[in-house]
C-alpha positions as CSV (number, residue, x, y, z in Angstrom):
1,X,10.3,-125.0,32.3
2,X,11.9,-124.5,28.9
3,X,8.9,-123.3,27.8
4,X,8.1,-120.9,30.1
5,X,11.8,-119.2,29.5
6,X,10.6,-119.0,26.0
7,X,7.4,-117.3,26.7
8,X,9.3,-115.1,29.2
9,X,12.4,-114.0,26.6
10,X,9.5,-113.6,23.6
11,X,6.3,-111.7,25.3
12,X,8.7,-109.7,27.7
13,X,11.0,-108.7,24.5
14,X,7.8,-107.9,22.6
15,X,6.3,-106.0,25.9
16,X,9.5,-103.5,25.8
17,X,9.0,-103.1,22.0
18,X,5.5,-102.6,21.6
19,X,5.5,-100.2,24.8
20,X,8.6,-98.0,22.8
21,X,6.9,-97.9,19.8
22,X,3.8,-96.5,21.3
23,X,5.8,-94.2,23.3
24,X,7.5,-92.9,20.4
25,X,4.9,-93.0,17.7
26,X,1.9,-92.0,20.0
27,X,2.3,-90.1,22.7
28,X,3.8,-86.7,21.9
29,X,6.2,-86.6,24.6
30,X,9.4,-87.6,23.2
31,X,9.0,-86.0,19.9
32,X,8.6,-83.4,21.8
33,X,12.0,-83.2,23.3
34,X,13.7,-83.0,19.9
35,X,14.8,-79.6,18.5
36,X,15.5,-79.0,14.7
37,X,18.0,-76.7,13.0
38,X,16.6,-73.7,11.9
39,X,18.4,-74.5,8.5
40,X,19.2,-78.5,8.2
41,X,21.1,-77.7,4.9
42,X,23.5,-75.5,6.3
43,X,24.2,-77.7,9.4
44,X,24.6,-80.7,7.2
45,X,26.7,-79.1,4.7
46,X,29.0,-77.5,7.6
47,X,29.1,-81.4,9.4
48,X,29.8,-82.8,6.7
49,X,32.8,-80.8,5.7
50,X,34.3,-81.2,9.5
51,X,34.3,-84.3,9.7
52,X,36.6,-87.4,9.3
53,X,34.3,-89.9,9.0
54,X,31.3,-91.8,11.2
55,X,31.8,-91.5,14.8
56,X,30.7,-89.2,17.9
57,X,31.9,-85.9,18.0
58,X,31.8,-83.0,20.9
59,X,32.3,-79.7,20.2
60,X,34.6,-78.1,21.6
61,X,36.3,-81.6,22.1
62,X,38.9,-81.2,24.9
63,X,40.6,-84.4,24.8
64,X,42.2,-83.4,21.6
65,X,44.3,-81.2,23.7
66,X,47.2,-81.2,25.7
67,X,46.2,-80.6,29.3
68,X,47.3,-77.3,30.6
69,X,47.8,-75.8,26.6
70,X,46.9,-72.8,25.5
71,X,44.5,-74.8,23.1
72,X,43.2,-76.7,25.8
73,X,42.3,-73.2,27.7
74,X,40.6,-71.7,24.7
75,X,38.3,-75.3,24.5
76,X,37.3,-74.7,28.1
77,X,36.7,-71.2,27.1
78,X,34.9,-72.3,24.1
79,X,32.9,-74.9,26.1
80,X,31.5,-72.5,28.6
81,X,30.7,-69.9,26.1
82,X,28.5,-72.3,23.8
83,X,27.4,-73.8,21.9
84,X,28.7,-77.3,23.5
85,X,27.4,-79.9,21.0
86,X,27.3,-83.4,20.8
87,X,26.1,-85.3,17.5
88,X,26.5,-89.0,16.6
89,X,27.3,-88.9,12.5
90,X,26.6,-91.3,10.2
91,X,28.5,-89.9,7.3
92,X,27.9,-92.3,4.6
93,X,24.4,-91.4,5.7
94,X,21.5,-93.8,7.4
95,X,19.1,-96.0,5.6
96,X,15.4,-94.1,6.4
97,X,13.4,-98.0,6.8
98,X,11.5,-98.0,9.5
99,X,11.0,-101.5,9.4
100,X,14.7,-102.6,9.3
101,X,15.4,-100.4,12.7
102,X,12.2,-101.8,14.2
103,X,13.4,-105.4,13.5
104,X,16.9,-104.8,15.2
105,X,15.1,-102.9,17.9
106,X,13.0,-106.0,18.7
107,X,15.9,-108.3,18.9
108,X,17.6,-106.1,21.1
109,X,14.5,-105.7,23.4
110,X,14.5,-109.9,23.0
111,X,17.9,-110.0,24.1
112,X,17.2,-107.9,27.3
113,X,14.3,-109.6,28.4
114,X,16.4,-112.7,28.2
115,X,19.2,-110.9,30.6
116,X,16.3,-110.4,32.9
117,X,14.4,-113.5,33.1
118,X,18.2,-115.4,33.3
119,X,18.7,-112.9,36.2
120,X,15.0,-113.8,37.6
121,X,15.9,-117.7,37.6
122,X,19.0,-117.5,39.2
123,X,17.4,-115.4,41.6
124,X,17.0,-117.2,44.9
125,X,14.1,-117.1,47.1
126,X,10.4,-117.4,46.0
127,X,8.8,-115.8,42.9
128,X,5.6,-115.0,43.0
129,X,4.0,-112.3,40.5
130,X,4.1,-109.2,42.5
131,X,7.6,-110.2,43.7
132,X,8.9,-110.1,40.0
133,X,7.7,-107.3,39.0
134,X,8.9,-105.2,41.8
135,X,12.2,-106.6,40.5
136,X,12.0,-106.0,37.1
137,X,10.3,-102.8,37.9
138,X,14.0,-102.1,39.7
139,X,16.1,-103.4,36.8
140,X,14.1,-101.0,34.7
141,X,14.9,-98.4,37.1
142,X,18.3,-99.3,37.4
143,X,18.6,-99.2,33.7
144,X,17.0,-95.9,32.9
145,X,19.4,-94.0,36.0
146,X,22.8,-96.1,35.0
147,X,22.3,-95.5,31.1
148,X,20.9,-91.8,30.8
149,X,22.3,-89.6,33.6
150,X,25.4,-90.0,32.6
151,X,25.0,-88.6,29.0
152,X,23.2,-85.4,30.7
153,X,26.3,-85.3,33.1
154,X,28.8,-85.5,30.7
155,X,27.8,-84.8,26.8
156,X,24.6,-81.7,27.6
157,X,22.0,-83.9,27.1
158,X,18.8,-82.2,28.0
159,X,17.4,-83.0,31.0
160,X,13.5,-83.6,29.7
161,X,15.1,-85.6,27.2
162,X,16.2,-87.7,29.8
163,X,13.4,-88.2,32.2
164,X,11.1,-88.8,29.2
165,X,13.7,-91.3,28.5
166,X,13.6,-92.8,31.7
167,X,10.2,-92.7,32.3
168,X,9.6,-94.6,29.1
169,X,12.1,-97.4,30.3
170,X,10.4,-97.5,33.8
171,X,7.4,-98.1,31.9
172,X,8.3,-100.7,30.0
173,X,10.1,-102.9,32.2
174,X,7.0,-102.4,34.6
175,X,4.5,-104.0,32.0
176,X,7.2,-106.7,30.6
177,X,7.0,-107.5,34.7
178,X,3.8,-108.1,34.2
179,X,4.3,-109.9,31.7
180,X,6.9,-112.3,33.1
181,X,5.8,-112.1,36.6
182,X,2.4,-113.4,34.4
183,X,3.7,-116.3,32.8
184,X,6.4,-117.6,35.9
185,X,3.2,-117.4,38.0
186,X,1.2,-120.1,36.1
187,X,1.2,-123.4,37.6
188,X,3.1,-125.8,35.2
C-alpha cells in the first residue's frame, strides 16, 4: 500500500505540474490575460520610489485610514474613480530562473497531491476509478472557486484571469484523478 501512496503523491504531483506548464507555456490563453505597462520604466521607477519594502500593496489602500476620516472619504473617492491597483512587489527584485521556480512549483504540486490522496484514503466507502476522480475532479473545483473568487471580489482581479485560472485548476486535478484513480484501481 506504501507504494501505491508513493505512486499516487509522485505521478499526481507531476500530473498538476506538467498540466500547468503546458497551460502556461502552450496554450495562449493565460498569457493572454496579462496586460503590460505601456512604459515598464516609468511604472517601475514610480513603484519603486513608493514603496517600503517587499510586500502587497493596494492602491488606494483604505485600511490605512481612520474609518469615517476625511482621508478615508477621499480613498473611497479615489477607489471608485480609478485606477484601483493591486501589485505584489519584490523590491530587492526576483531571480528570472525558470528552473528554480519550476522546482518549487513541483514540490508544491507534490505536496497537494499528497493532501489529496491522504484525503482519498481516509475517505470511507469504496474507491473505484471513476469514483476518485469525480472526487478529485471536486477538490479541484473546490480549489479553483475557494482560492480565486475571492481575489476578483476583493483586490480587482479580472475576471478572465480568473476563469482561465480556474479552468486550468479543474483541469489538472481532473487528469491527476486519472492518474490516482489509475494507480488505487490496480489490484495489489
Amino acid at each position: 500500500m506504501m507504494q501505491k501512496i508513493v505512486k499516487c503523491v509522485l505521478i499526481g504531483g507531476f500530473v498538476l505540474f506538467l498540466w500547468g506548464a503546458i497551460s502556461w507555456t502552450v496554450l495562449p490563453w493565460q498569457g493572454k490575460q496579462i496586460k503590460r505597462f505601456s512604459n515598464e520604466q516609468q511604472v517601475q521607477t514610480a513603484i519603486a520610489n513608493n514603496i517600503d519594502g517587499s510586500g502587497f500593496y493596494v492602491l488606494p489602500n483604505l485600511h490605512q485610514y481612520a474609518k469615517g476620516s476625511d482621508e478615508f472619504e477621499s480613498a473611497k473617492a479615489r477607489m471608485s474613480q480609478g485606477p484601483f491597483a493591486t501589485v505584489a512587489v519584490m523590491a530587492g527584485g526576483k531571480n528570472p530562473c525558470m528552473v528554480c521556480s519550476m522546482i518549487f512549483d513541483l514540490i508544491v504540486k507534490i505536496i497537494a497531491a499528497s493532501l489529496v490522496t491522504w484525503l482519498l484514503l481516509h475517505n470511507s466507502g469504496p474507491h473505484g476509478f471513476k469514483r476518485t476522480v469525480k472526487i478529485v475532479t471536486t477538490i479541484g473545483l473546490i480549489i479553483a472557486i475557494a482560492a480565486t473568487l475571492p481575489y476578483v471580489i476583493w483586490f480587482g482581479f479580472p475576471i478572465g484571469f480568473a476563469i482561465t485560472s480556474m479552468i486550468e485548476a479543474v483541469i489538472a486535478w481532473f487528469l491527476a484523478g486519472l492518474a490516482i484513480g489509475k494507480i488505487l484501481d490496480k489490484k495489489a
